[in-house]
N, C-alpha and C positions, 0 to 999 in steps of 0.2 A: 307462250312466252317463257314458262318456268321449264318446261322440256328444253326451249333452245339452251338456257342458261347454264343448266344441270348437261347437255350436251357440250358446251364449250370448256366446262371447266373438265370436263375431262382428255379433252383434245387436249388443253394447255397440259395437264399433267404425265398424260403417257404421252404425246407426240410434239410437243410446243415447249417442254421444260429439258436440257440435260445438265447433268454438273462437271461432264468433265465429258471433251470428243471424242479420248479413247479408251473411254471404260467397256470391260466385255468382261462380264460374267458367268460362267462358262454353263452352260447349259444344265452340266449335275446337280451344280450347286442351288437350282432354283426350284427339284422335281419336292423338297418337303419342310418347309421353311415353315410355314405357318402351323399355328396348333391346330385350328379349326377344321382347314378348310388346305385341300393341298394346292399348290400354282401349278400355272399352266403348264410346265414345262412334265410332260410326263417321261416313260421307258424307254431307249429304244431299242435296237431291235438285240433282241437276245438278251436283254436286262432283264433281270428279276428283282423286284421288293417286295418284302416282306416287312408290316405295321402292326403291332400290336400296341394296344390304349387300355387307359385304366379312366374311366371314369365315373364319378361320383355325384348326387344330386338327390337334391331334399327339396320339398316341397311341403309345409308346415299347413297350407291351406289344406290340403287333403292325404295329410299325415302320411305323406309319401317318402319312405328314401330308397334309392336303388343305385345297386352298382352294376357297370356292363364294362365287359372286354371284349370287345371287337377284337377281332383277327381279320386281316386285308393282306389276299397276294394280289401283285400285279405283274401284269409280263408284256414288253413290247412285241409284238407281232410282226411290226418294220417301224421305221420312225417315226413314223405318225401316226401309229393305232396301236392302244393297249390293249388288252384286257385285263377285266379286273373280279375280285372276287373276296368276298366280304361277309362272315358270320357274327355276330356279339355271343358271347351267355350272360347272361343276367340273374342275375339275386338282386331281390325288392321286400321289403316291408311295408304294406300299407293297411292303417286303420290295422295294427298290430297285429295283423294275417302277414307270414312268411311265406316265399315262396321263389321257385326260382327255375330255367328255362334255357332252353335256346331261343334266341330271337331269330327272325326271319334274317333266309341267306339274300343276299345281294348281285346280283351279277350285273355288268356294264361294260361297257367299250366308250373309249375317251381319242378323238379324234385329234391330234395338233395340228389348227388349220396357218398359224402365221408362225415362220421359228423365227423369233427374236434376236436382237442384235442393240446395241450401244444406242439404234435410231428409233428402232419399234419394240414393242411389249410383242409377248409370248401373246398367242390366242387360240386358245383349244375349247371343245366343244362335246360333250358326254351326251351317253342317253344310261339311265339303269332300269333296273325290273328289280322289286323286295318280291318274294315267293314266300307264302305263309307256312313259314317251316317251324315257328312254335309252335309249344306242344298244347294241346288243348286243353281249354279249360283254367289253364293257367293266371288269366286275367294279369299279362305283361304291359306295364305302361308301356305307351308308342310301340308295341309291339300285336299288334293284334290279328288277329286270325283272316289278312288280307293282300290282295295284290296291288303296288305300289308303282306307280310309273312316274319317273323323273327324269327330264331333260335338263342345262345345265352350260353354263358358260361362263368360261374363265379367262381372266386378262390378268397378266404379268411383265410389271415394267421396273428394270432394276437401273438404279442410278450409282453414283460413286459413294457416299455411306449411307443408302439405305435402299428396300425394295417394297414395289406397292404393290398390291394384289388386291382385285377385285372378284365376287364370284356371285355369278347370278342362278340360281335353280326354281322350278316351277315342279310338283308333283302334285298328281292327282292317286286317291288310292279308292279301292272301287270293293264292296263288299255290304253289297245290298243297294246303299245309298254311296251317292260319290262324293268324294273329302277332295277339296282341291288346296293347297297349302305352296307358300313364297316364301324363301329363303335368300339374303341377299348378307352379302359379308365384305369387308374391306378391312386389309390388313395392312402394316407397315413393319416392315422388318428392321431395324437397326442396325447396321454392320460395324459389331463394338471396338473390332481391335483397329479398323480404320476412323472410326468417329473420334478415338484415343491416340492413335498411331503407335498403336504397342502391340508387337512381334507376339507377344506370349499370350493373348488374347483372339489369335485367328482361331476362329472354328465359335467363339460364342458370336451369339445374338438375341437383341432384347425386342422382343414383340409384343405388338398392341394391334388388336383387334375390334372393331365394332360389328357383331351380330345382327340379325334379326330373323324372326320368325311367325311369319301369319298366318295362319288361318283363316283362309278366302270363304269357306264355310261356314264358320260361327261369328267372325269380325272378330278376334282372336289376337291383338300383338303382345309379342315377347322382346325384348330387347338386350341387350348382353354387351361391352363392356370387357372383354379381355386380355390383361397383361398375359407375359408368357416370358420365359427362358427359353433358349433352347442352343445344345454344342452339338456340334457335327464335328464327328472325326474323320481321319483324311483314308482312314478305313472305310470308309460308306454306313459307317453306323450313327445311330442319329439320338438323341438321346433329348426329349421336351416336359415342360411344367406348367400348365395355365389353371387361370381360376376365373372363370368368367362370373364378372358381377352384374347381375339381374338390376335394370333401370327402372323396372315398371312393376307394378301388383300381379301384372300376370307372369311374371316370368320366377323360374326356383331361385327359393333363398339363399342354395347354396350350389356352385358348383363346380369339381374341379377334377381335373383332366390332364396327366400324365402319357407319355406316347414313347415308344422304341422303335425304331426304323433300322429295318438293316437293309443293304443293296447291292450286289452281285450279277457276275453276267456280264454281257455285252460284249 
């Protein structure tokens, strides 16, 4: 009965709800809205992006802080398949030992299986592989000397002032004993200069995010909580600010997460 429920109200939200019959949000505008977590709408063909992130995170319980910058290219392939390709480095302190790395590379292809329109949400569909490309020895939080498989599904449904995104991920990582791990996210974008109707306000937007993160193998939840900023200019450059706040004891006490997008091509 609870699965019908949780299934209806999402029909009502992407396909049962609109605010306006001729709103169309142009496809560009939807490939990097969120802090987190990107929407469905990916490259197409001949497009290139390029993401760099700044993030930050402290964990007090086991005298953790660590920063990582991800670097992400993507490249459409044809309009409905990216590839993508994704490194961090990382600097950590824990337990007053420094230290710092590459993290594992990333690679993935991201499918768009439904192109959305004013009636239906975006729906696209990934699979990636992490390759344990840190350096040994190192002892990098979440970065550990292993192979990583993740599959992944995204829904994106934009309305007249605002845009929803949900995103579901399942990974297992495999290095000796198997970690199985669930990630699920739902985002709300705000579209400020039409929620105001002022002209000198196109390009911001104020985003709220709800995280989460389990650990299928240890019974493990984290929960997260994130505002965000973020301006896009009419350049393709993207420019974001979140600080995801931790709802639970298990999740870090601090975390926050700065992001540059730029996009070219096509």
């Amino acid at each position: 009965m609870m699965i019908k429920r949780i299934l209806l109200v999402f029909w009502i939200v992407f396909w049962g709800v609109s605010f306006a019959d001729e709103l169309e949000i142009e496809r560009k505008e939807l490939q990097g809205l969120f802090i987190t977590e990107r929407a469905s709408s990916q490259q197409e063909k001949g497009e290139w992006q390029f993401r760099g992130d700044f993030e930050y995170r402290r964990d007090n319980e086991i005298e953790l802080k660590q920063y990582r910058v991800p670097i992400e290219l993507e490249y459409g392939i044809v309009d409905w398949l990216e590839l993508d390709l994704a490194i961090p480095y990382v600097w950590q302190e824990e337990e007053g030992e420094d230290t710092d790395s590459i993290g594992n590379l990333n690679a993935g292809v991201t499918f768009l299986v439904v192109r959305g329109n004013e009636e239906i949400p975006y729906v696209s569909v990934g699979f990636e592989v992490a390759f344990p490309t840190v350096q040994e020895d190192q002892d990098i939080a979440d970065e550990e000397e292993q192979y990583t498989y993740e599959g992944f599904i995204n829904i994106t449904k934009s309305f007249e002032y605002l845009v929803i995104d949900l995103n579901f991920a399942y990974s297992q990582s495999r290095n000796g004993e198997v970690e199985e791990e669930l990630e699920y996210n739902i985002g709300v974008d705000f579209l400020i200069d039409r929620i105001l109707g002022k002209d000198h306000l196109i390009g911001w937007h104020w985003i709220t995010e709800f995280n989460g993160e389990s650990n299928l193998s240890e019974d493990v939840n984290a929960f997260y909580l994130t505002p965000g900023i973020k301006y896009v200019t009419k350049a393709g450059l993207e420019l974001g600010l979140g600080a995801p706040i931790g709802l639970v004891d298990e999740a870090d006490d601090y975390r926050i997460i700065g992001s540059l997008t730029y996009e070219w091509g096509g």
